[in-house]
PDB file of N, CA, C, O and CB in Angstrom:
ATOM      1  N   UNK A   1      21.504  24.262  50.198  1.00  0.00           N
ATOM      2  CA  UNK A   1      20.343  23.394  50.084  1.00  0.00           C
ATOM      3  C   UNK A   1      20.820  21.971  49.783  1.00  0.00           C
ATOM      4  O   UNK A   1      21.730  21.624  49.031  1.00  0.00           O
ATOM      5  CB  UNK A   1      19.368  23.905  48.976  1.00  0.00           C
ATOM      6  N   UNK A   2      20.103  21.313  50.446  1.00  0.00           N
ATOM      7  CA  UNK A   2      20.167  19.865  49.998  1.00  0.00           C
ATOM      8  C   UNK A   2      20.004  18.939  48.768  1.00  0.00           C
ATOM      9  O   UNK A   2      19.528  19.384  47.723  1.00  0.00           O
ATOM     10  CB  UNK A   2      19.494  19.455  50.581  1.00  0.00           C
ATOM     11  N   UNK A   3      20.401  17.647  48.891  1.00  0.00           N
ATOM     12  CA  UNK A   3      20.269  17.093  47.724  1.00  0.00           C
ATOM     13  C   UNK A   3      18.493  16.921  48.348  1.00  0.00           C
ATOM     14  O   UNK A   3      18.049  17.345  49.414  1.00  0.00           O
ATOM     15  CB  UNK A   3      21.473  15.616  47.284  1.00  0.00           C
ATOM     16  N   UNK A   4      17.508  15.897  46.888  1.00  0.00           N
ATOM     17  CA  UNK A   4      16.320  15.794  47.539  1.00  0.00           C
ATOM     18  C   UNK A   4      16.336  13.946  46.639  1.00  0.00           C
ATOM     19  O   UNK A   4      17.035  13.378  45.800  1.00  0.00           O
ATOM     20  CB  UNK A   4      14.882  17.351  47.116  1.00  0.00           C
ATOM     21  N   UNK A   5      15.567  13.740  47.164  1.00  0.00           N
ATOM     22  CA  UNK A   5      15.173  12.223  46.485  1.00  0.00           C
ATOM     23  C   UNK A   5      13.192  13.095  46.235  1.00  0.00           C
ATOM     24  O   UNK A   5      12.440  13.902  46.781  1.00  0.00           O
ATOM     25  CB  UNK A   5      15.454  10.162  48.187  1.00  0.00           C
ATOM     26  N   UNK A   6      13.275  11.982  44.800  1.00  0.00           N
ATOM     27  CA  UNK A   6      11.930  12.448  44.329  1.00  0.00           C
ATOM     28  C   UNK A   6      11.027  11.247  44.565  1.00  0.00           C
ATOM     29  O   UNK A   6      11.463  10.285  45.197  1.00  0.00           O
ATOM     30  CB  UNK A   6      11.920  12.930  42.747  1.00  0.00           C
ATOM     31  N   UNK A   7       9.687  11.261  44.047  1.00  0.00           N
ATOM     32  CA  UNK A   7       8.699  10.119  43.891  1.00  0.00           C
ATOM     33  C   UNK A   7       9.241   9.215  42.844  1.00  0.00           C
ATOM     34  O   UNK A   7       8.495   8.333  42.420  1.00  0.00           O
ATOM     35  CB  UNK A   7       7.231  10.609  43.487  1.00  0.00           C
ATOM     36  N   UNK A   8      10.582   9.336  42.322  1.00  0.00           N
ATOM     37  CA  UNK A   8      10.665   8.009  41.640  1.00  0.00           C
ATOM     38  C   UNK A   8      11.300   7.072  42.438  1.00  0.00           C
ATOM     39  O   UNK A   8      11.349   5.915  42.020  1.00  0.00           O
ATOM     40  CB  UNK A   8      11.357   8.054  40.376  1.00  0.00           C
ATOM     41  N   UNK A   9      11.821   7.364  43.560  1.00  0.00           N
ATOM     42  CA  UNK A   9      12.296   6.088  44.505  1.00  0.00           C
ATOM     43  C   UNK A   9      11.683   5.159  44.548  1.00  0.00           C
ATOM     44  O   UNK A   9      10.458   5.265  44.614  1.00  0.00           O
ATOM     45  CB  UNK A   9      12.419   6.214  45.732  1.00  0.00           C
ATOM     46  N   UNK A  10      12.306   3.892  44.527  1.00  0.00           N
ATOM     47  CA  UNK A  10      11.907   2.920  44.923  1.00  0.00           C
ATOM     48  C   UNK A  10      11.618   1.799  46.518  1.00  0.00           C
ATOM     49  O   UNK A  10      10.937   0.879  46.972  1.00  0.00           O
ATOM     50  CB  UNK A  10      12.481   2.671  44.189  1.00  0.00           C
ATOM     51  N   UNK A  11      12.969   2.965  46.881  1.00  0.00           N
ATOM     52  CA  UNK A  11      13.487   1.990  48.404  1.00  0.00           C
ATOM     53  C   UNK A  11      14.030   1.159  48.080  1.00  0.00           C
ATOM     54  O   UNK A  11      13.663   0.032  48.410  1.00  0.00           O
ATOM     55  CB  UNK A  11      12.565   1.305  49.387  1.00  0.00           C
ATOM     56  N   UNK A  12      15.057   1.342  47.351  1.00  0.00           N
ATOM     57  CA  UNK A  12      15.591  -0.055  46.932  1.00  0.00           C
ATOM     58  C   UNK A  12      16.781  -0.159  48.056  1.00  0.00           C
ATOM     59  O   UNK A  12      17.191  -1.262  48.418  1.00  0.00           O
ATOM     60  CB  UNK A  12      16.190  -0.152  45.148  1.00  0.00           C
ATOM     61  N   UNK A  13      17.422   1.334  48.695  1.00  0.00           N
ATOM     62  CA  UNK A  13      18.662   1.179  49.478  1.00  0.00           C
ATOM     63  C   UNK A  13      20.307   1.725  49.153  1.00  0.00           C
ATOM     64  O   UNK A  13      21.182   2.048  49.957  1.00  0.00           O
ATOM     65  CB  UNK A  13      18.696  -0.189  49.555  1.00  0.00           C
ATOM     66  N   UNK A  14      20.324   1.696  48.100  1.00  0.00           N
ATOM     67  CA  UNK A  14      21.747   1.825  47.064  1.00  0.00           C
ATOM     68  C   UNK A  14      21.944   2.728  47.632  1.00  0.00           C
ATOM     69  O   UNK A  14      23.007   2.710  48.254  1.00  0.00           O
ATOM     70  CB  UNK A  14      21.859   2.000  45.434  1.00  0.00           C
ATOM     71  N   UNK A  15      21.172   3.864  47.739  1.00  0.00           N
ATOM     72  CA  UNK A  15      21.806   5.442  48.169  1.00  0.00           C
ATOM     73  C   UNK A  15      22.262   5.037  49.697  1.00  0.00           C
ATOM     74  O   UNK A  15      23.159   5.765  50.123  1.00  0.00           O
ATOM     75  CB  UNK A  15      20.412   7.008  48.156  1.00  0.00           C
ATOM     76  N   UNK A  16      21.934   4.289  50.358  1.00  0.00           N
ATOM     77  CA  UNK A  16      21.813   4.136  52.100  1.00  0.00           C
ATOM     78  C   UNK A  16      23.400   4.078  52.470  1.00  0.00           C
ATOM     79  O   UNK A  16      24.094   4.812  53.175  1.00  0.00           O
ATOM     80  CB  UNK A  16      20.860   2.445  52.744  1.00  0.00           C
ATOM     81  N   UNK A  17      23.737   2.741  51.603  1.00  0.00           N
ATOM     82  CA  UNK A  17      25.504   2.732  51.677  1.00  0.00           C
ATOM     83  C   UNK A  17      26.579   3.745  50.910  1.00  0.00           C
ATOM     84  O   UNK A  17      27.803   3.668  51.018  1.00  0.00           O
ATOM     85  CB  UNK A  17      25.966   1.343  51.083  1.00  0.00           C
ATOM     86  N   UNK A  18      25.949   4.574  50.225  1.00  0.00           N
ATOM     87  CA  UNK A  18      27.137   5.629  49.714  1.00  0.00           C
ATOM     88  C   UNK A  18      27.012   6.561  50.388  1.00  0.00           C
ATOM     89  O   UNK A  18      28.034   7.242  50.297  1.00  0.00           O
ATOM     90  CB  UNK A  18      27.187   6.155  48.337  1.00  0.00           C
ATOM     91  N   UNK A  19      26.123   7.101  51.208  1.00  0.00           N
ATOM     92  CA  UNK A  19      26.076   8.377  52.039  1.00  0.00           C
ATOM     93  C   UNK A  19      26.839   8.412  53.381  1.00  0.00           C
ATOM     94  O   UNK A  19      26.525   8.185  54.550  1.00  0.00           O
ATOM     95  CB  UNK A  19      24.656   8.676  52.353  1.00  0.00           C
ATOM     96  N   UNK A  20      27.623   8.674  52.940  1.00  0.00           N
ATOM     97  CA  UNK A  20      29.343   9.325  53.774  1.00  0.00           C
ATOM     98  C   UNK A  20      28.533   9.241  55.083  1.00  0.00           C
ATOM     99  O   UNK A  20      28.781   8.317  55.858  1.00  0.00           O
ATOM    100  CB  UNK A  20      30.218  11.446  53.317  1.00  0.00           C
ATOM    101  N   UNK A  21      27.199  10.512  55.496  1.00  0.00           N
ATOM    102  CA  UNK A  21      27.101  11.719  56.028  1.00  0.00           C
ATOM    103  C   UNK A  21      25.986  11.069  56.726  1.00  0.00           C
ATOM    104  O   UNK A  21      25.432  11.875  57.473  1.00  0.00           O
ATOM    105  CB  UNK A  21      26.954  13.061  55.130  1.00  0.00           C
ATOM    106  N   UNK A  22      25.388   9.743  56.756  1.00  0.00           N
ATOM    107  CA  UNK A  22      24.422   9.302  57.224  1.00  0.00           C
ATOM    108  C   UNK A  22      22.702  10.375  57.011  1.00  0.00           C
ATOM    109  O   UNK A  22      21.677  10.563  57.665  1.00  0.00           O
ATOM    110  CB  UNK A  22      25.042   9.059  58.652  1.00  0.00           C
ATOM    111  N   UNK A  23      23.121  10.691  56.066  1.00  0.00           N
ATOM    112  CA  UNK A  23      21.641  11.640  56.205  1.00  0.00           C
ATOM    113  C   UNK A  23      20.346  11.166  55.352  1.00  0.00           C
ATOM    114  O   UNK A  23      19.229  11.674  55.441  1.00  0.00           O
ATOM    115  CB  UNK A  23      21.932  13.275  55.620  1.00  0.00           C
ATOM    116  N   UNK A  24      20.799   9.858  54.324  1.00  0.00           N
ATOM    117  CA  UNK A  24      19.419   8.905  54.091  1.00  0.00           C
ATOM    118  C   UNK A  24      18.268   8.505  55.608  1.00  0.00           C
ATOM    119  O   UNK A  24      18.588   8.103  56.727  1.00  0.00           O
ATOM    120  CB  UNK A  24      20.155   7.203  53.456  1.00  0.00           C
ATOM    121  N   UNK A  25      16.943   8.813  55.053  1.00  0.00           N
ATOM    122  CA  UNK A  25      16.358   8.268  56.038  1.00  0.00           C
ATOM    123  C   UNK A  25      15.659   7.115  55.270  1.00  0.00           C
ATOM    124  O   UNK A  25      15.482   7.112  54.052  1.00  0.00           O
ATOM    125  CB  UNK A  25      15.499   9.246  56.841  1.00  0.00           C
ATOM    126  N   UNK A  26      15.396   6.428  55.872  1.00  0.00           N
ATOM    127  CA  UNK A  26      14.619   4.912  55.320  1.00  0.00           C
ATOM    128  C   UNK A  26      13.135   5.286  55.269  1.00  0.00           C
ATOM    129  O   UNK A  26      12.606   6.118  56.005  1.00  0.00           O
ATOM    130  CB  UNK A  26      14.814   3.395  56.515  1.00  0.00           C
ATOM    131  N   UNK A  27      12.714   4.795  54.610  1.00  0.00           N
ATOM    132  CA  UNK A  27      10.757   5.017  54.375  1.00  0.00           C
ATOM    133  C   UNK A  27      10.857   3.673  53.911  1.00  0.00           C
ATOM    134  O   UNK A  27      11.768   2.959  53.490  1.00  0.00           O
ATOM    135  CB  UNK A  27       9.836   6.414  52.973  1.00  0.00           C
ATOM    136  N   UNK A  28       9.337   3.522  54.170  1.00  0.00           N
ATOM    137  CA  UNK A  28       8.811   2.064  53.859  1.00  0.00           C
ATOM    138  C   UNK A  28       8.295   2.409  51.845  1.00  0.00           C
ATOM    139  O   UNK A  28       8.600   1.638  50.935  1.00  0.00           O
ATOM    140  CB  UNK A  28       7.016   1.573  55.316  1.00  0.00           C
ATOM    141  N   UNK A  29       7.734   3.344  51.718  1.00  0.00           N
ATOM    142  CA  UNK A  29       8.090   3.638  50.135  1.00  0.00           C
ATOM    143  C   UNK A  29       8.404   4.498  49.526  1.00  0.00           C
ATOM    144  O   UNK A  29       7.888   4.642  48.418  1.00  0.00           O
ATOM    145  CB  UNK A  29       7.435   3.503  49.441  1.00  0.00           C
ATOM    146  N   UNK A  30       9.325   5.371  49.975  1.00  0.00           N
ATOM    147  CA  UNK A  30      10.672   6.119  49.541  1.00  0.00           C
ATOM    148  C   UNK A  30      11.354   6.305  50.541  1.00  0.00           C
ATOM    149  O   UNK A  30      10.949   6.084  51.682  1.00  0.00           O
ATOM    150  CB  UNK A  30      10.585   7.400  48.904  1.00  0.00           C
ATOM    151  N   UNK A  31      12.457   6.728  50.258  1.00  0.00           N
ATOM    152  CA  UNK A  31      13.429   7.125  51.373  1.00  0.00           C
ATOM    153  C   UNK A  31      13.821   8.762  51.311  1.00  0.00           C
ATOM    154  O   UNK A  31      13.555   9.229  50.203  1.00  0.00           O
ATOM    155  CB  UNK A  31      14.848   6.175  51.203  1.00  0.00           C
ATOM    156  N   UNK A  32      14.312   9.600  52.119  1.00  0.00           N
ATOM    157  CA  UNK A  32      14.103  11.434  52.236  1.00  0.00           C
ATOM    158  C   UNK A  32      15.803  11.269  52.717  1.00  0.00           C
ATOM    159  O   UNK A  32      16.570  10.353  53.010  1.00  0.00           O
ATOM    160  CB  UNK A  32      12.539  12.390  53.839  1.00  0.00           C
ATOM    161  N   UNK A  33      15.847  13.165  52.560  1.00  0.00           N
ATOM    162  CA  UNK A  33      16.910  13.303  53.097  1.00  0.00           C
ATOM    163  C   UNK A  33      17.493  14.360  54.543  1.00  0.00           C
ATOM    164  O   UNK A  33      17.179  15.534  54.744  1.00  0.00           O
ATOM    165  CB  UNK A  33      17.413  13.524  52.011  1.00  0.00           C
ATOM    166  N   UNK A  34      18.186  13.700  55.185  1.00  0.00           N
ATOM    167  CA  UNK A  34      18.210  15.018  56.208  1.00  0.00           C
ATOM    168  C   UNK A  34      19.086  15.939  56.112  1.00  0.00           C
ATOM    169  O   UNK A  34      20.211  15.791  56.591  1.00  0.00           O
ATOM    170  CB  UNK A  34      18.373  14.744  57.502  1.00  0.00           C
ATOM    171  N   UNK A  35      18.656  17.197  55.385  1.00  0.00           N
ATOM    172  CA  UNK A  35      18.633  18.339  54.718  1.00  0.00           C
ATOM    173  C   UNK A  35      20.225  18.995  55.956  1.00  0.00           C
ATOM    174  O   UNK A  35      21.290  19.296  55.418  1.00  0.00           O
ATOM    175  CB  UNK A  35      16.681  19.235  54.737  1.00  0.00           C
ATOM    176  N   UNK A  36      20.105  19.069  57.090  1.00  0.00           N
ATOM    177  CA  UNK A  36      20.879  19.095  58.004  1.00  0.00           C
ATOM    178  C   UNK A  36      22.271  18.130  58.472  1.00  0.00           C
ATOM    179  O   UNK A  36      23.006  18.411  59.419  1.00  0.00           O
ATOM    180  CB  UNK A  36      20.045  19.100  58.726  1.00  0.00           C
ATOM    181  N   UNK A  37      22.399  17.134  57.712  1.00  0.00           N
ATOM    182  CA  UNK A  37      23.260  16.179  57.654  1.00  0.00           C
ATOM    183  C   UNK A  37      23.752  16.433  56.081  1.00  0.00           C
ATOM    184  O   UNK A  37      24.957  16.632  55.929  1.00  0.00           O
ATOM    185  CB  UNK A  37      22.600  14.726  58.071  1.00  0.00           C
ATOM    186  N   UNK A  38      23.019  16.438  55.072  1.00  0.00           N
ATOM    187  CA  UNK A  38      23.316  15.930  54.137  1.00  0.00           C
ATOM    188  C   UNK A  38      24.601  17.262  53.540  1.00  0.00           C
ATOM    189  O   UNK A  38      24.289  18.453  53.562  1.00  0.00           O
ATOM    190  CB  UNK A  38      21.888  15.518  53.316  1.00  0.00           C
ATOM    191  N   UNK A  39      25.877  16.833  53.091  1.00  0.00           N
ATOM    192  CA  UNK A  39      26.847  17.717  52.823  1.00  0.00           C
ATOM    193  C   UNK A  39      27.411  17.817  51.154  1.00  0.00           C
ATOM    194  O   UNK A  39      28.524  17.944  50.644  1.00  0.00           O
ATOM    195  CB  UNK A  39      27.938  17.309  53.807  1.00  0.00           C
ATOM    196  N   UNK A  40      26.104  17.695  50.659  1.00  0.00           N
ATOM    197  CA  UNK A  40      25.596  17.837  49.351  1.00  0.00           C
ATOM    198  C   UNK A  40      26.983  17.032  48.521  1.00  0.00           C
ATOM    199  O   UNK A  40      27.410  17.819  47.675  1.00  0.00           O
ATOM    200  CB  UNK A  40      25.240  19.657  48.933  1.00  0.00           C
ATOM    201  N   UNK A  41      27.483  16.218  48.522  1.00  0.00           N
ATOM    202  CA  UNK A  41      28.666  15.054  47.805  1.00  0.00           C
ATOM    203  C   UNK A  41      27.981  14.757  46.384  1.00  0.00           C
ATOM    204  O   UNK A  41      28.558  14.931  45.310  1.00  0.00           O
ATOM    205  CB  UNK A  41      28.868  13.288  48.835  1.00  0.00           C
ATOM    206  N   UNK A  42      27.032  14.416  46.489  1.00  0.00           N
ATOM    207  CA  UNK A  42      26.440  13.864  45.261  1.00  0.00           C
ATOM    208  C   UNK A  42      26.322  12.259  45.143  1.00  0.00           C
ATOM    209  O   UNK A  42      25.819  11.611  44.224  1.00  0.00           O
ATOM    210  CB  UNK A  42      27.280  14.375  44.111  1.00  0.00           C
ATOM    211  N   UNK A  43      26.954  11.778  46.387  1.00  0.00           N
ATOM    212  CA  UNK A  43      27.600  10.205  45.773  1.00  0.00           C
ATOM    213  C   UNK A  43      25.986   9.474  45.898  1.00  0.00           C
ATOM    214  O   UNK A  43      25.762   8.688  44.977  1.00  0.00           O
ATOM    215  CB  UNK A  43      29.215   9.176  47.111  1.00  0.00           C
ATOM    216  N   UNK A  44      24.733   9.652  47.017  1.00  0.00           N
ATOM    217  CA  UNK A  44      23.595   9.331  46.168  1.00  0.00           C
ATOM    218  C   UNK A  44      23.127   9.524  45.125  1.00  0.00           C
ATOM    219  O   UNK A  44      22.457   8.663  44.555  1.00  0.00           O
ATOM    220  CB  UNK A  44      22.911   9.503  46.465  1.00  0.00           C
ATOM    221  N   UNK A  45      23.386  10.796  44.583  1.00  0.00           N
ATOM    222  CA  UNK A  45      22.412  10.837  43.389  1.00  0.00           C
ATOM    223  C   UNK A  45      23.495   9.912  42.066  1.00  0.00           C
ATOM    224  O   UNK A  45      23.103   9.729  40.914  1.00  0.00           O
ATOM    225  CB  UNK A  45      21.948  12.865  42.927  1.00  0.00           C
ATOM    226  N   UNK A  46      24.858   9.445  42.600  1.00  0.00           N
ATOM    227  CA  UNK A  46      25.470   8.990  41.303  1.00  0.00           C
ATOM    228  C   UNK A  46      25.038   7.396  41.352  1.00  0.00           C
ATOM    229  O   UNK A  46      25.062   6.716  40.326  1.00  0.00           O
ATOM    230  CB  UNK A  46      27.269   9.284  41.222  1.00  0.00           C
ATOM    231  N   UNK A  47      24.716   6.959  42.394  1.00  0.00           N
ATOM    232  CA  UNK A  47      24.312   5.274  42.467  1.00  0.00           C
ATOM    233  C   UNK A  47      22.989   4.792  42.281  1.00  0.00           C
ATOM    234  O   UNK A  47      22.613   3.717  41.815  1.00  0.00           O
ATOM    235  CB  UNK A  47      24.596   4.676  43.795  1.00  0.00           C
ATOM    236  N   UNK A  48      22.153   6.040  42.848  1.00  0.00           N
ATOM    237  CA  UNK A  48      20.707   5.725  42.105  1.00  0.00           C
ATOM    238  C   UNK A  48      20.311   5.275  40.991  1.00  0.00           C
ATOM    239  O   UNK A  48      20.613   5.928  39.992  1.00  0.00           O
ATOM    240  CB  UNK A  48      20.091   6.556  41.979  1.00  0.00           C
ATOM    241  N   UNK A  49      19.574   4.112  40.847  1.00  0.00           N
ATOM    242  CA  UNK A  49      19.443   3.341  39.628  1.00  0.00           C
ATOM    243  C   UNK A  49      18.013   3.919  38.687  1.00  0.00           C
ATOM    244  O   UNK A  49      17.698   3.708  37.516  1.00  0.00           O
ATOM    245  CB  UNK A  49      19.308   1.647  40.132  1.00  0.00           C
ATOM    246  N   UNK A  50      17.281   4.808  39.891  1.00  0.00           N
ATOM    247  CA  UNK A  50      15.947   5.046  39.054  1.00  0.00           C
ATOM    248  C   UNK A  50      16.332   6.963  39.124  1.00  0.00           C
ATOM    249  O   UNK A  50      15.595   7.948  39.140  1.00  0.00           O
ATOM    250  CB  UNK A  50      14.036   4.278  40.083  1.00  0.00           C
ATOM    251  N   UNK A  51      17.849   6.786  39.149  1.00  0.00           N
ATOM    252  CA  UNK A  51      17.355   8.763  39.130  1.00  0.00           C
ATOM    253  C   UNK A  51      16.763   9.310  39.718  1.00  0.00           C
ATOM    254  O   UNK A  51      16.380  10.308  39.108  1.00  0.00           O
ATOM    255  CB  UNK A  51      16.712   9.415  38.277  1.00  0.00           C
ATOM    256  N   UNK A  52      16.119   9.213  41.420  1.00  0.00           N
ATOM    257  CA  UNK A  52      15.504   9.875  41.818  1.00  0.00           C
ATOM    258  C   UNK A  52      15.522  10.711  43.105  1.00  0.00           C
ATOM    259  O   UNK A  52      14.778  11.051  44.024  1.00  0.00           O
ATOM    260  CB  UNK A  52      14.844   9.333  41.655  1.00  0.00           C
ATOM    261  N   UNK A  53      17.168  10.899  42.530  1.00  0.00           N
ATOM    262  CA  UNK A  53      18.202  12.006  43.749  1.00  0.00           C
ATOM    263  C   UNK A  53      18.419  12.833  42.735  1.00  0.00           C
ATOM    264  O   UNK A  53      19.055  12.609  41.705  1.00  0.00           O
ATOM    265  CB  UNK A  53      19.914  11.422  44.632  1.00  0.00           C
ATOM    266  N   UNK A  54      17.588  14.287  43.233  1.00  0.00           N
ATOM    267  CA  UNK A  54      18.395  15.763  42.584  1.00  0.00           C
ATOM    268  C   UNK A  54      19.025  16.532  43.418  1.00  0.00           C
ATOM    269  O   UNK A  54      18.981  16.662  44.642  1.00  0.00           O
ATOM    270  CB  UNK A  54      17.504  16.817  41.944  1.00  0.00           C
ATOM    271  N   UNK A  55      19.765  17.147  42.376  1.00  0.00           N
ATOM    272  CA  UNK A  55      20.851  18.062  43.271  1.00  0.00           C
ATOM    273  C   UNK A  55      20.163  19.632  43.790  1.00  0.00           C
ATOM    274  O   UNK A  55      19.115  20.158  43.415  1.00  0.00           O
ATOM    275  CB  UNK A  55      22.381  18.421  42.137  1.00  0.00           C
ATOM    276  N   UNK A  56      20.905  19.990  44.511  1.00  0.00           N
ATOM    277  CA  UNK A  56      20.171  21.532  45.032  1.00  0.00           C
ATOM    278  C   UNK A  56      20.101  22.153  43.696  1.00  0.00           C
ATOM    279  O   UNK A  56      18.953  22.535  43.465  1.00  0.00           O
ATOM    280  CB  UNK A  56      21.180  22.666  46.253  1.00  0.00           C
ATOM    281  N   UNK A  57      20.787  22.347  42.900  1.00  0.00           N
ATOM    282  CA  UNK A  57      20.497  23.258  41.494  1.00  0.00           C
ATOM    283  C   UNK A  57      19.010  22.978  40.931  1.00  0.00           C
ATOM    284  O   UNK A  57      18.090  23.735  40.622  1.00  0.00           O
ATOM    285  CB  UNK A  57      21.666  22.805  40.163  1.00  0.00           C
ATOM    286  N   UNK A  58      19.155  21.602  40.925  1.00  0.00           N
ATOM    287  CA  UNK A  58      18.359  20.995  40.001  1.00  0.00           C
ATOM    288  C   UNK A  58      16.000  21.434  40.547  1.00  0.00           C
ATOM    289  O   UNK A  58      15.615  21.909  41.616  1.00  0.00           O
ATOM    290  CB  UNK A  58      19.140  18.890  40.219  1.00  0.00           C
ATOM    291  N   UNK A  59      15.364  21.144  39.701  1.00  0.00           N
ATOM    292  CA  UNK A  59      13.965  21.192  40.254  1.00  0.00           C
ATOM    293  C   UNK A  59      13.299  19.973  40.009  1.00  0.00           C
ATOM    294  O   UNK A  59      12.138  19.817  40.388  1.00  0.00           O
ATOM    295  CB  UNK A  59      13.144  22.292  39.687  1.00  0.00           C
TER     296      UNK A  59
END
C-alpha cells in the first residue's frame, strides 16, 4: 500500500521535488498519490511541512 497525503495539505509542492518515483499528482487544493508509482521511500512524508503524508502503516 501506498503512502497517502491527507486533508492537511496545503499544495504547497515540497513533496513534488523529493519524489524519486514521480507519483505526486498536483491538485489545485491538495495534491494525491499514484498508489501505482509510488515505491513507498518515505522521502515525501519526511519534507512535508504540515504532516500531511502518511505512511501505509499509519491511519
Amino acid at each position: 500500500m501506498a503512502y497517502k497525503i491527507t486533508d492537511e495539505c496545503v499544495a504547497c509542492g515540497t513533496c513534488l521535488d523529493a519524489c524519486e518515483s514521480d507519483a505526486i499528482i498536483e491538485g489545485d487544493e491538495k495534491y494525491s498519490i499514484d498508489a501505482g508509482k509510488c515505491i513507498e521511500c518515505g522521502e515525501c512524508a519526511d519534507v512535508c511541512p504540515t504532516e500531511a503524508i502518511i505512511g501505509p502503516d499509519e491511519k
